[in-house]
RODO-2510 file (C-alpha; in nm, 4 decimals, decimal comma):
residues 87
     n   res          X          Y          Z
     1     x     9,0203    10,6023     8,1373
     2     x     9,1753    10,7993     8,4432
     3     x     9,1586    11,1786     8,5593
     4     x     9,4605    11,3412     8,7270
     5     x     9,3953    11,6000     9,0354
     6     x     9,6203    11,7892     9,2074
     7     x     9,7110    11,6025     9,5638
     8     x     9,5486    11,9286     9,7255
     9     x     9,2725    11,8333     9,5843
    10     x     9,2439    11,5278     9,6461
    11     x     9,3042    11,6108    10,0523
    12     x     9,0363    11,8697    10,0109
    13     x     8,8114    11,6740     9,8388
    14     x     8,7966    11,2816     9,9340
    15     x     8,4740    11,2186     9,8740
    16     x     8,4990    11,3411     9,5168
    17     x     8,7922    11,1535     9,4730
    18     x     8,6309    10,8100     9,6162
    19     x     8,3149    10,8919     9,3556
    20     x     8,5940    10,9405     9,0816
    21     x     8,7881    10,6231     9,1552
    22     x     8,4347    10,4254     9,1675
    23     x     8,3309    10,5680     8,8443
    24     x     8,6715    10,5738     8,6460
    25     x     8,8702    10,3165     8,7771
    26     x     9,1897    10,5177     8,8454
    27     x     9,2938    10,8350     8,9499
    28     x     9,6357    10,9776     8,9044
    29     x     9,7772    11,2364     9,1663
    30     x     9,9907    11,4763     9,0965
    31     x    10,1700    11,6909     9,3497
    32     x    10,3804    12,0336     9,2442
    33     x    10,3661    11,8319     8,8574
    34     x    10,4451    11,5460     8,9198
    35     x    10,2988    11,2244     9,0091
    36     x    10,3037    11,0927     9,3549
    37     x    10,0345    10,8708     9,3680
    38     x     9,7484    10,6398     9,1512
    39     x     9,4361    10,5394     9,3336
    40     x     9,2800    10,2002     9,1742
    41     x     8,9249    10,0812     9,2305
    42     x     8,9399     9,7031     9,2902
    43     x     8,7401     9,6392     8,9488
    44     x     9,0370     9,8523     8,7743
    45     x     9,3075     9,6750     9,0112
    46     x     9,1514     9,2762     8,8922
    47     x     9,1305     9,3991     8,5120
    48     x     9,5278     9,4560     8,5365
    49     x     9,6702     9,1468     8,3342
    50     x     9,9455     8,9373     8,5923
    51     x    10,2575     8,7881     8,3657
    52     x    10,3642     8,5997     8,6268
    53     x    10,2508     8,3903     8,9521
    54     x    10,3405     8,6826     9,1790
    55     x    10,1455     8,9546     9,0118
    56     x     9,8489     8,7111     8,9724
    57     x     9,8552     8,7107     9,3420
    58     x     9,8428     9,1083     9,4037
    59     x     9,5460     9,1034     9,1290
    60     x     9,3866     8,8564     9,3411
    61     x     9,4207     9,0217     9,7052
    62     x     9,3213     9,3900     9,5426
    63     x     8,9585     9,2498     9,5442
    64     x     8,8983     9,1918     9,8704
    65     x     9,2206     9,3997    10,0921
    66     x     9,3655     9,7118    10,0729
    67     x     9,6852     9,5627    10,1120
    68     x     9,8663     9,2117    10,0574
    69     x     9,8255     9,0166    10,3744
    70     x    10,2033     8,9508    10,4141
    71     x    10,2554     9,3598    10,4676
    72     x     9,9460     9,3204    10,6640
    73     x    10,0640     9,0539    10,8877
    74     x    10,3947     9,2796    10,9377
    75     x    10,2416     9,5539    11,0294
    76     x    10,0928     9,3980    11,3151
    77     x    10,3817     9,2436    11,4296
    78     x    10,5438     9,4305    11,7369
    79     x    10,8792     9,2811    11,6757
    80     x    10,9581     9,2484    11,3023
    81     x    11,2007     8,9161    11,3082
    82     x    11,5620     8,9610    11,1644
    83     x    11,4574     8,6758    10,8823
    84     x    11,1324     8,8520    10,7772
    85     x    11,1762     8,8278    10,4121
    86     x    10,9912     9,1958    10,2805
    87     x    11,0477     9,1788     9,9388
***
């Protein structure tokens, strides 16, 4: 099940939207009626089935990170090198 809420809303009210997300799962924003943006909890994000290796892996890291290590590991990198493969 998910809820949608307007992305004022959501700014206004992040709490509310944290306590929706834990209880729900997911949590659909929608911005001038349209949607912009879907908030997972982790035990929504590891119920989503993987068809291949690659989505298995993004299942895996929702658990534990808030994002995949590689964009992680980029994002601390002052100097992003020429061959940085970003996907």
């Amino acid at each position: 099940m998910s809820k949608q809420i307007s992305a004022s809303d959501a700014k206004n009210n992040f709490g509310g939207l944290l306590e929706d997300v834990a209880a729900l799962g997911r949590v659909e924003i929608m911005k001038h009626g349209r949607l912009v943006a879907v908030v997972f909890s982790p035990r929504a994000l590891g119920s989503v089935p993987a068809d291949n290796k690659a989505e298995a892996q993004d299942a895996q890291w929702g658990a534990k990170h808030m994002i995949p290590p590689a964009l992680a590991r980029a994002a601390r990198m002052l100097n992003v090198p020429s061959e940085f493969d970003d996907e």
